[in-house]
N, C-alpha and C positions, 0 to 999 in steps of 0.2 A: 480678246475674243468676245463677241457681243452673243449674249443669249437668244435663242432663234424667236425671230417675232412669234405672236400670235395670235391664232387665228379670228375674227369676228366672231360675237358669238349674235347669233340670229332669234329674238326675242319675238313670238307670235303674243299679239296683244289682242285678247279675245274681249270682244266687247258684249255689255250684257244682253241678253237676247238676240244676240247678231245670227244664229243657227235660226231661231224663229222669221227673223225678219228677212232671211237669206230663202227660207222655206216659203214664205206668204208669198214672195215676189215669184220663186218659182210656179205656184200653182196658183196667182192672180187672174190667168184667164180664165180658168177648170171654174173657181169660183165666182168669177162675173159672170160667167153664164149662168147659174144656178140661184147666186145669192147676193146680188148688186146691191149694196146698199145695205145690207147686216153686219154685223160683225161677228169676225171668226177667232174664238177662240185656239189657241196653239203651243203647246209644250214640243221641247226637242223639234223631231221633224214627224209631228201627226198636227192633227187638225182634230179638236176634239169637237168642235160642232160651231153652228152659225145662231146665229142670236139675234131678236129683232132691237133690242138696245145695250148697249153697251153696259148699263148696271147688269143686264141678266146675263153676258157673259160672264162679269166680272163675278157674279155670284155661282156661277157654276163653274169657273177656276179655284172660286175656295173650294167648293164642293167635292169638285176633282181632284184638287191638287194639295189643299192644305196651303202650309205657308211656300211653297216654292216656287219660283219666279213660273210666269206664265205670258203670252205678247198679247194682246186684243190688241185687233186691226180691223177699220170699218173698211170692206169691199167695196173699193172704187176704182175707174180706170186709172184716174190721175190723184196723186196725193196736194191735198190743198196747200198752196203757199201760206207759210206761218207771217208773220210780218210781225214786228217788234218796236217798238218804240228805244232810242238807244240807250236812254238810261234804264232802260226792262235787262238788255245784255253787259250792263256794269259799265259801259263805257261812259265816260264826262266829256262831252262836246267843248266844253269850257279849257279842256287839257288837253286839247289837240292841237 
């Protein structure tokens, strides 16, 4: 007699700040109208304020937050293409 299978088991793989970054997208328009081009500070799902550079968010997440993770995100319609050189993503052209 064969032991009864069993069942999958279902592993949610929470990525870090993916609730921030799942939150900014939500409320991307709300803040292009208001604040195009700052960047908004974000813990959990609030928005603690918009910033005109990115060091003064990033200093008013310590201020706020201490050492716990936090997202700064510059408000834009579109997120800019990164581009990489391949040896910058570990690959060796030479082993392919």
């Amino acid at each position: 007699m064969c032991p009864p299978a069993e069942e999958p088991v279902s592993v949610a793989i929470n990525f870090p700040l993916e609730v921030e970054s799942e939150y900014f997208e939500s409320q991307r328009q709300m803040l292009l109208q208001h604040h195009e081009g700052q960047f908004a500070l974000i813990s959990g799902q609030r928005i603690l304020g918009t910033y005109t550079t990115e060091a003064e968010a990033y200093e008013a997440g310590l201020s706020q937050l201490g050492n716990r993770p936090f997202l700064i995100r510059q408000i834009r319609s579109e997120e800019p293409t990164l581009q990489a050189p391949v040896l910058f993503v570990g690959l060796n052209v030479g082993t392919l």
